[in-house]
PAVEX-768031 format. One record per residue: x, y, z of N, C-alpha, C in turn. Coordinates in steps of 0.05 Angstrom, whole numbers, plus 5000, padded with zeros to 4 digits. Atoms other than C-alpha are relative to their C-alpha. Layout:
<n.x->X | n.y->Y | n.z->Z | ca.x->X | ca.y->Y | ca.z->Z | c.x->X | c.y->Y | c.z->Z>
...
END
This chain:
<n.x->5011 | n.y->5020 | n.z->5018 | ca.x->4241 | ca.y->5795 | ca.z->5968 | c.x->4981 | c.y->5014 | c.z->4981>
<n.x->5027 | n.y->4996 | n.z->5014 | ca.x->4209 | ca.y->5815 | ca.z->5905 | c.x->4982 | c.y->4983 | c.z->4991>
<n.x->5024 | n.y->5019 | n.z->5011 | ca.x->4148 | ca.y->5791 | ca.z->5874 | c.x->5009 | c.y->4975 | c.z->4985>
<n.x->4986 | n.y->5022 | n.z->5016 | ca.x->4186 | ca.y->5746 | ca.z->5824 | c.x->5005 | c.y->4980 | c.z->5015>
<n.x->4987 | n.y->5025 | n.z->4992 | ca.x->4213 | ca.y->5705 | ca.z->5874 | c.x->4973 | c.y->4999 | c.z->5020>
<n.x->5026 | n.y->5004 | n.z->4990 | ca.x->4135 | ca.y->5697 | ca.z->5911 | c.x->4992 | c.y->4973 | c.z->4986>
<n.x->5021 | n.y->5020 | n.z->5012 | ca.x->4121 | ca.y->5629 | ca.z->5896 | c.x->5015 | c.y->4968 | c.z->5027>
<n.x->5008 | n.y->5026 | n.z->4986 | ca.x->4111 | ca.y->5564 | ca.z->5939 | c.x->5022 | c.y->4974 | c.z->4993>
<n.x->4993 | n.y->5028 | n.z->5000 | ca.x->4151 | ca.y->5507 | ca.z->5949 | c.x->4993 | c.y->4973 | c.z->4982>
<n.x->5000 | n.y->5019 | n.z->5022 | ca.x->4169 | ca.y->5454 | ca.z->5898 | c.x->4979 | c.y->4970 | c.z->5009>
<n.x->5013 | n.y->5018 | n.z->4993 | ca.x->4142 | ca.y->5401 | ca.z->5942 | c.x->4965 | c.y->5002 | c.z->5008>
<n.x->5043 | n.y->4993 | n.z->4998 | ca.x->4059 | ca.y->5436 | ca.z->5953 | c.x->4999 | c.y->4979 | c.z->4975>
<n.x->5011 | n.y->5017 | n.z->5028 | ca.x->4024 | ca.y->5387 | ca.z->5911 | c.x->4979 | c.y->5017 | c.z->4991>
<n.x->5016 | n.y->4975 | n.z->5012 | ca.x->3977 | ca.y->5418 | ca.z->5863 | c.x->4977 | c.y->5013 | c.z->5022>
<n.x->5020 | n.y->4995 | n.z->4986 | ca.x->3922 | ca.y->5456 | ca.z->5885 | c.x->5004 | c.y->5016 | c.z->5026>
<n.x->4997 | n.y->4994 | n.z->4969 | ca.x->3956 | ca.y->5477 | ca.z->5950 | c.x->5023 | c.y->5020 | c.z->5014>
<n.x->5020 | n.y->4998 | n.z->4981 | ca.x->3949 | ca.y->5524 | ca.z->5984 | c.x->4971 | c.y->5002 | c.z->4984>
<n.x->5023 | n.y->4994 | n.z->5012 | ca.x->3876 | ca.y->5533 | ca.z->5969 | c.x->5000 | c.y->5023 | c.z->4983>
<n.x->5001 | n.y->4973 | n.z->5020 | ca.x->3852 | ca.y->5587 | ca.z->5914 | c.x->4991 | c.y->5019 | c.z->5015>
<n.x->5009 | n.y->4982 | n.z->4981 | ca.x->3816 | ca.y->5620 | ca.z->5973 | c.x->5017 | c.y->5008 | c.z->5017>
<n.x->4977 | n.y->4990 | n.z->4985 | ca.x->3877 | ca.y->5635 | ca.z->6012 | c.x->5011 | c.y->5021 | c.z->4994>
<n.x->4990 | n.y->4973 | n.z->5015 | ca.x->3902 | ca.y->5705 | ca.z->6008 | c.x->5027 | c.y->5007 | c.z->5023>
<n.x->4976 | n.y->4990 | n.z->4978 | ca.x->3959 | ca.y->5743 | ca.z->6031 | c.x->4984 | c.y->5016 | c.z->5007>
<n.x->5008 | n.y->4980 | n.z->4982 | ca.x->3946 | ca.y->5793 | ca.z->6082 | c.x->5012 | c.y->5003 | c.z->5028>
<n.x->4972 | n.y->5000 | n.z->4966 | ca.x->3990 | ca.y->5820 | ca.z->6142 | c.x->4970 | c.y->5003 | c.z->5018>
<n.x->5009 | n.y->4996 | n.z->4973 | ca.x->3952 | ca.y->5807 | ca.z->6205 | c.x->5018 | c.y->4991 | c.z->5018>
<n.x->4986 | n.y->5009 | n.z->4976 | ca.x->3982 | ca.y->5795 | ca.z->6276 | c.x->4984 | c.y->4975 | c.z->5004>
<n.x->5006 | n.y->5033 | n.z->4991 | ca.x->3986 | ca.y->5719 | ca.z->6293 | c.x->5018 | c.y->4997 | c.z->5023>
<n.x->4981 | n.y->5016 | n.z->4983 | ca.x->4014 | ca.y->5673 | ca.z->6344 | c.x->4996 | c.y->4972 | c.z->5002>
<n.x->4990 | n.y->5018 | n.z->5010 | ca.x->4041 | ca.y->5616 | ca.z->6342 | c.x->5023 | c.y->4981 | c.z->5031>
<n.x->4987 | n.y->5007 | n.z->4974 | ca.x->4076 | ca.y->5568 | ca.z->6401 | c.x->5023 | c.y->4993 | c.z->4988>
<n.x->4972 | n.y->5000 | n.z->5017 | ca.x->4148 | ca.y->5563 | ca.z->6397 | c.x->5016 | c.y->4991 | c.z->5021>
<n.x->4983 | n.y->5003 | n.z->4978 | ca.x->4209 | ca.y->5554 | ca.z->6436 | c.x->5011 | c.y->5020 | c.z->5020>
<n.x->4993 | n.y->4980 | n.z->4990 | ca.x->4248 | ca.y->5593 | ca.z->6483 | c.x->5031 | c.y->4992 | c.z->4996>
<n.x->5015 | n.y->4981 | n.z->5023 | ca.x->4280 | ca.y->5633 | ca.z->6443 | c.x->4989 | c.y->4979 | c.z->4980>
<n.x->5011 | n.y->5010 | n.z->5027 | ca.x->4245 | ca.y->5624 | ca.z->6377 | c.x->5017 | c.y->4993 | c.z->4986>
<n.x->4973 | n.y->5013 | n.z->5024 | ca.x->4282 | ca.y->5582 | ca.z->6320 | c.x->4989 | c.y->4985 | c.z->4979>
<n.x->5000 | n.y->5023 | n.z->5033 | ca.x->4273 | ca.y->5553 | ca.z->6253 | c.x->4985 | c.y->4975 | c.z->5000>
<n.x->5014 | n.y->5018 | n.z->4996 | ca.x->4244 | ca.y->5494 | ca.z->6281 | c.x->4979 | c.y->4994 | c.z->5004>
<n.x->5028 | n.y->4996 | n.z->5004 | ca.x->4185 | ca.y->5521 | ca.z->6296 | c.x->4978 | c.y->5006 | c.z->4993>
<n.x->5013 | n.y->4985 | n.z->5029 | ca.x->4160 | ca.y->5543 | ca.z->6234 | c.x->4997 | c.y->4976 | c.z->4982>
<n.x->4992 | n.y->5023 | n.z->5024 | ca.x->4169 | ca.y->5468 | ca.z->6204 | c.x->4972 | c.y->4997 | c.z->5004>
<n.x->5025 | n.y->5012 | n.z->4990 | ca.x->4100 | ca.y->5443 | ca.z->6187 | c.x->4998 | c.y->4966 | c.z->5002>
<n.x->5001 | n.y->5032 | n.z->4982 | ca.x->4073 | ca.y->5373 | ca.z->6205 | c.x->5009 | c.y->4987 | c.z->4965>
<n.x->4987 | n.y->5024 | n.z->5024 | ca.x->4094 | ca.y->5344 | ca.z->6123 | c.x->5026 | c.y->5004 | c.z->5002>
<n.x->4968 | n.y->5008 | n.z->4998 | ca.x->4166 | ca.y->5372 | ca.z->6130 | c.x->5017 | c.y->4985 | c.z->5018>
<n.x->4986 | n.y->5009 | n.z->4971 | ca.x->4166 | ca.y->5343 | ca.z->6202 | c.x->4991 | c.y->4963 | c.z->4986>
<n.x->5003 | n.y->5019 | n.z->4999 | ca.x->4132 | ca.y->5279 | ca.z->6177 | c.x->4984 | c.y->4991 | c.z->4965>
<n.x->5015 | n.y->4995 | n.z->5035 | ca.x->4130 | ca.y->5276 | ca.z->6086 | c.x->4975 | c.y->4966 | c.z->5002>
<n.x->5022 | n.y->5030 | n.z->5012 | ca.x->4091 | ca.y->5199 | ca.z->6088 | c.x->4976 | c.y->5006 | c.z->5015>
<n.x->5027 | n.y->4991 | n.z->4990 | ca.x->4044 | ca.y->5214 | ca.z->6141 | c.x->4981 | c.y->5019 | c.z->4997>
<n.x->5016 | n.y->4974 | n.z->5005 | ca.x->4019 | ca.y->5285 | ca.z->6120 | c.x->4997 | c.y->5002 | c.z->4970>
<n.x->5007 | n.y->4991 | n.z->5029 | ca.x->4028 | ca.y->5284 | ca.z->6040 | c.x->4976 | c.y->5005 | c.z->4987>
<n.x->5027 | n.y->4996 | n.z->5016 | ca.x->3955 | ca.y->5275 | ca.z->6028 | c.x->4981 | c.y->5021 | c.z->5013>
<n.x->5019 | n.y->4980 | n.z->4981 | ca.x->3926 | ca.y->5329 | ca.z->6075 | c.x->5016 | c.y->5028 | c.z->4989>
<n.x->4991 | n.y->4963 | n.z->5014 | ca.x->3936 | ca.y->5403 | ca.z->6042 | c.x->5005 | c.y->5017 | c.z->5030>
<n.x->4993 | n.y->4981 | n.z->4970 | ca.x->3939 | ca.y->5441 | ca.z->6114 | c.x->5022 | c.y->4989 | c.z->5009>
<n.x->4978 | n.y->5009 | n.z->4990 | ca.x->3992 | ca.y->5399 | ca.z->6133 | c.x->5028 | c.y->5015 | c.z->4998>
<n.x->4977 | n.y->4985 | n.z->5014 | ca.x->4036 | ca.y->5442 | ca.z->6087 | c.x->5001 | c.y->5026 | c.z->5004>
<n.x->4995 | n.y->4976 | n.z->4993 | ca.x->4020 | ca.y->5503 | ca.z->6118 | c.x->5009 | c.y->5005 | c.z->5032>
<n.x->4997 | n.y->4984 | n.z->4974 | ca.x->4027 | ca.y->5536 | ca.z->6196 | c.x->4979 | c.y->4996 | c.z->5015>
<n.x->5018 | n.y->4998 | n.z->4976 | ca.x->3977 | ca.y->5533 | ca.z->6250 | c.x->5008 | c.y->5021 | c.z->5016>
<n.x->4992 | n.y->4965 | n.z->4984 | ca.x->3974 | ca.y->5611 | ca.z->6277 | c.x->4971 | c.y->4997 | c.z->5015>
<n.x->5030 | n.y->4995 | n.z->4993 | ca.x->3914 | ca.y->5638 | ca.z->6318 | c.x->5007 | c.y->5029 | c.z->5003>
<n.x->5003 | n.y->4979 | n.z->5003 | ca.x->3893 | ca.y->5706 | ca.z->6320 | c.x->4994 | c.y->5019 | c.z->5019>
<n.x->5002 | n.y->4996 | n.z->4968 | ca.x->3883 | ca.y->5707 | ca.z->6397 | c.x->5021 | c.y->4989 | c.z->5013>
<n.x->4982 | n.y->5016 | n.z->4988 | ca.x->3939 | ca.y->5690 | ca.z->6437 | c.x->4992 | c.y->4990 | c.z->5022>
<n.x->5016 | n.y->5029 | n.z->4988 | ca.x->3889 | ca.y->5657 | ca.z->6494 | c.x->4986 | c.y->4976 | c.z->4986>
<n.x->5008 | n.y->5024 | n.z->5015 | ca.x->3877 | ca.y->5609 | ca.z->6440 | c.x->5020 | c.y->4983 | c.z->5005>
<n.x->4970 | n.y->5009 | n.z->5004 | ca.x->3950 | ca.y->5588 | ca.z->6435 | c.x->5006 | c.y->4983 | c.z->5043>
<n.x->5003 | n.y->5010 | n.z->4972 | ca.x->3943 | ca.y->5577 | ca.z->6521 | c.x->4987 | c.y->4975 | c.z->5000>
<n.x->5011 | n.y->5031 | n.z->5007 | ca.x->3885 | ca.y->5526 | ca.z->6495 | c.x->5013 | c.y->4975 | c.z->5000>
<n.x->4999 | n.y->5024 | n.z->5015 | ca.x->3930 | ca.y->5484 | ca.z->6455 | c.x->5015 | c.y->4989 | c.z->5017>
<n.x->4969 | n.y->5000 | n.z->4989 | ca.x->3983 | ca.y->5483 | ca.z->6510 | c.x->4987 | c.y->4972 | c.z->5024>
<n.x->5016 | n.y->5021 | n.z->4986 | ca.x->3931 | ca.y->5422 | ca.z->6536 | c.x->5020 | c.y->4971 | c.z->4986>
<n.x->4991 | n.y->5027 | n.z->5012 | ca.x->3969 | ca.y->5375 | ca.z->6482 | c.x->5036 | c.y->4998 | c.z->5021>
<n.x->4977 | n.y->5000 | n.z->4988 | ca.x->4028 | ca.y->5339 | ca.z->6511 | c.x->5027 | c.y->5002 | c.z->4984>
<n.x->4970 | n.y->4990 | n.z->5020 | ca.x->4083 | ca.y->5356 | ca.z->6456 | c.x->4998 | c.y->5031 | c.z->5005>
<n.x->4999 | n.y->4977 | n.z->5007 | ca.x->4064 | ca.y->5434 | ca.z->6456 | c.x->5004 | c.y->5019 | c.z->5043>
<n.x->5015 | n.y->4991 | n.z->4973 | ca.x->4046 | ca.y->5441 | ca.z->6544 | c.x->5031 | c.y->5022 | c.z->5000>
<n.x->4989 | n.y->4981 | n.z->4993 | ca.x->4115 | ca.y->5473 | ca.z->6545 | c.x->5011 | c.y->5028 | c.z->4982>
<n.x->4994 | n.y->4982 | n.z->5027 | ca.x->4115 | ca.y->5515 | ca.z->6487 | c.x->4998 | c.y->5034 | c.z->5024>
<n.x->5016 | n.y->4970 | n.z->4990 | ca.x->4111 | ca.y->5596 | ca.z->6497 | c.x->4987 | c.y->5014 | c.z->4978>
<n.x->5004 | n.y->4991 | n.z->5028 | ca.x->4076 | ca.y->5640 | ca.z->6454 | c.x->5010 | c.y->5023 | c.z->4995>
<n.x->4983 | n.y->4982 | n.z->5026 | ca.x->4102 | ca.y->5680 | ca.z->6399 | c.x->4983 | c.y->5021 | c.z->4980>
<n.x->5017 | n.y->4977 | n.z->5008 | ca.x->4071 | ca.y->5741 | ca.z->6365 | c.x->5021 | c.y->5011 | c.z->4973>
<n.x->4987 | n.y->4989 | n.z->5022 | ca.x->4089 | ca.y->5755 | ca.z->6289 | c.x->4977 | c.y->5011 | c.z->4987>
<n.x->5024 | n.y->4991 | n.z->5024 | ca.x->4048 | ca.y->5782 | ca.z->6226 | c.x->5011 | c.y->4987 | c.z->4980>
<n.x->4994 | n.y->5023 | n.z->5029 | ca.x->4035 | ca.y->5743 | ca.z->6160 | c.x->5002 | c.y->5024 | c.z->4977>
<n.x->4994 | n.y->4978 | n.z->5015 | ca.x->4062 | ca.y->5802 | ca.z->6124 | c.x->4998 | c.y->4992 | c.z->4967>
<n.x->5014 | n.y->5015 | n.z->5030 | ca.x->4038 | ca.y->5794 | ca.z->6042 | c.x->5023 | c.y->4984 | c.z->4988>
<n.x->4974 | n.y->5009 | n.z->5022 | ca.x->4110 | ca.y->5780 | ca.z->6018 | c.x->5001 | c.y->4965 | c.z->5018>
<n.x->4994 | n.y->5025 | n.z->4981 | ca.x->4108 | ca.y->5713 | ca.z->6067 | c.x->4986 | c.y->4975 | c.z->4990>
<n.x->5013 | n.y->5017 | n.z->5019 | ca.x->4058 | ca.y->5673 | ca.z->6030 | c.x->4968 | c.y->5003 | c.z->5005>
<n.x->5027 | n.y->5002 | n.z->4990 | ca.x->3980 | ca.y->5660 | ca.z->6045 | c.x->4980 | c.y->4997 | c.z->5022>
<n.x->5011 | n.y->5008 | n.z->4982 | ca.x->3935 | ca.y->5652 | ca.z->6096 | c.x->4964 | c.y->4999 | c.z->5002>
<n.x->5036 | n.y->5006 | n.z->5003 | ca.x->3859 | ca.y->5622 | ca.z->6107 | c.x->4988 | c.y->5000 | c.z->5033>
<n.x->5017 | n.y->5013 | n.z->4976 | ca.x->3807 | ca.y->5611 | ca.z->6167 | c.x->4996 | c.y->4972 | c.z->4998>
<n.x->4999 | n.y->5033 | n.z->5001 | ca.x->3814 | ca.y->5533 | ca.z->6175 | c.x->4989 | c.y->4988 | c.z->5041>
<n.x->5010 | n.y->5013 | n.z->4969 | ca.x->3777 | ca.y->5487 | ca.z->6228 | c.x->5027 | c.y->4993 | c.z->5020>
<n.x->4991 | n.y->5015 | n.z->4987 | ca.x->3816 | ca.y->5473 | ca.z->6284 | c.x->5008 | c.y->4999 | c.z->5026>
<n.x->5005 | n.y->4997 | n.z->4967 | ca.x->3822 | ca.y->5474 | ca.z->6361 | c.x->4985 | c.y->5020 | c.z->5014>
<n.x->5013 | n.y->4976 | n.z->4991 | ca.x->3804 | ca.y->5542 | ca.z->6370 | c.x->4986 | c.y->5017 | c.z->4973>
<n.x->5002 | n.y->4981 | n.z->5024 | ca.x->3765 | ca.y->5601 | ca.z->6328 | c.x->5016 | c.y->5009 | c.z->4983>
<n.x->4990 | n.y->4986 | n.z->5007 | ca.x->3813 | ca.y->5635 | ca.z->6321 | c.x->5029 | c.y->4993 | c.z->4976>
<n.x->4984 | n.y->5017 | n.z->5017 | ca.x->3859 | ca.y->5581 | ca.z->6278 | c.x->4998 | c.y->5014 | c.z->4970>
<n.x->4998 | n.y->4991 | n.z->5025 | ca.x->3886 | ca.y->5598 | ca.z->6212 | c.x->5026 | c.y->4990 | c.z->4993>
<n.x->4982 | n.y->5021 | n.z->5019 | ca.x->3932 | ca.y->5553 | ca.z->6163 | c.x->5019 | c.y->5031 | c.z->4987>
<n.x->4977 | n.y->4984 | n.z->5008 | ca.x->3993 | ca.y->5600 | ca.z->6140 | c.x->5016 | c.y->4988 | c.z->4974>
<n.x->4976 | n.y->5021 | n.z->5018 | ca.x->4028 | ca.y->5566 | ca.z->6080 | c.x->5023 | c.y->5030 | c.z->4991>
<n.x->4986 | n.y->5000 | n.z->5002 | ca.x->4085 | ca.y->5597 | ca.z->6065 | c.x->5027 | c.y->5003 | c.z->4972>
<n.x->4996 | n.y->5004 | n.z->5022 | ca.x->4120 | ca.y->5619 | ca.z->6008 | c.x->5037 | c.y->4984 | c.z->5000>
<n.x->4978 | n.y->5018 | n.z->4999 | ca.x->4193 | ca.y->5588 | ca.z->5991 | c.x->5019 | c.y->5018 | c.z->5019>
<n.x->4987 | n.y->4984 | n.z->4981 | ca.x->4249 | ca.y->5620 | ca.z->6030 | c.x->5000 | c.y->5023 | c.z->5018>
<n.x->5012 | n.y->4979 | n.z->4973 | ca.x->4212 | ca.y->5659 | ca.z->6078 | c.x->5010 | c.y->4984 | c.z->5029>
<n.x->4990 | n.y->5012 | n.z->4965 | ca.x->4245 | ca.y->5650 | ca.z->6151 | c.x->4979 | c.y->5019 | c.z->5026>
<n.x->5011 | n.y->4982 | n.z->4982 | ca.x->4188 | ca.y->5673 | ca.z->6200 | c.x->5013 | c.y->5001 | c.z->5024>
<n.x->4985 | n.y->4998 | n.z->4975 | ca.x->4230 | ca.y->5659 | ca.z->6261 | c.x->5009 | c.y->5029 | c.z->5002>
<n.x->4980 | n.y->4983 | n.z->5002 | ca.x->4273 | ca.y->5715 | ca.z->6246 | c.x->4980 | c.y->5025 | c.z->5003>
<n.x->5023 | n.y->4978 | n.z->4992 | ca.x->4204 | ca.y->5763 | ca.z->6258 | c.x->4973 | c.y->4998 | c.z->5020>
<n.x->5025 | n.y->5014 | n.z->4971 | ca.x->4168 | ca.y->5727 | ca.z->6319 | c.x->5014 | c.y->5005 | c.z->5017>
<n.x->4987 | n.y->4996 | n.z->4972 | ca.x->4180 | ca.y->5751 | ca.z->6389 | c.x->4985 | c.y->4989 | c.z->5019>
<n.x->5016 | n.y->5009 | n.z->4980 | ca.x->4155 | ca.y->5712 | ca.z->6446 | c.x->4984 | c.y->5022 | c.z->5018>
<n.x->5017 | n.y->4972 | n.z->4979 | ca.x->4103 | ca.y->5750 | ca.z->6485 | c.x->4993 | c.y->4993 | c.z->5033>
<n.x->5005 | n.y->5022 | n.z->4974 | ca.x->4094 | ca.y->5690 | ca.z->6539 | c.x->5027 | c.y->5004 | c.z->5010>
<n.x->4979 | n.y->5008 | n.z->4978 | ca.x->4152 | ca.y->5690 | ca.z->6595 | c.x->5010 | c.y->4973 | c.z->5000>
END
């Protein structure tokens, strides 16, 4: 992917991701299935466009930067059987911020347009 084709999804409404969002490859994880698939990379507006359209994080990822974070979330009852998954938000993939949310170690991922992270997440959980 070159730079040219680095740009965000027709449906981000303005503004979004934030201007403070940068690329930068760090190691994340992320709960997924067993194996990993496509499906678990959707965020909560493509999973649900009326309910999420007005919330900007919605449109990105929920990674953490600790994978005993990701054990945390595994408290909710949609995620308890998830496993976790260990990728990097490599620059060509889109953005990433520090955003509030369950744990410290949370961070919003948006995503640039035809980036498939599945295809570079390996479960690390059994």
């Amino acid at each position: 992917m070159n730079n040219n084709e680095l740009k965000f999804p027709e449906y981000f409404p303005p503004n979004c991701p934030p201007k403070d969002a940068v690329q930068c490859e760090i190691e994340v994880y992320r709960l997924c299935e067993n194996p990993v698939c496509a499906e678990d990379f959707l965020s909560h507006y493509q999973k649900n466009p009326q309910l999420y359209k007005s919330i900007d994080i919605a449109y990105g990822l929920s990674v953490c930067t600790v994978p005993d974070d990701c054990l945390k979330l595994k408290k909710y009852p949609a995620l308890k059987n998830k496993k976790i998954a260990r990728g990097i938000t490599y620059i060509y993939t889109g953005v990433i911020k520090q955003t509030n949310g369950s744990t410290k170690s949370h961070y919003t991922w948006w995503l640039f347009e035809s980036v498939e992270p599945h295809t570079y997440f390996r479960l690390v959980e059994a």
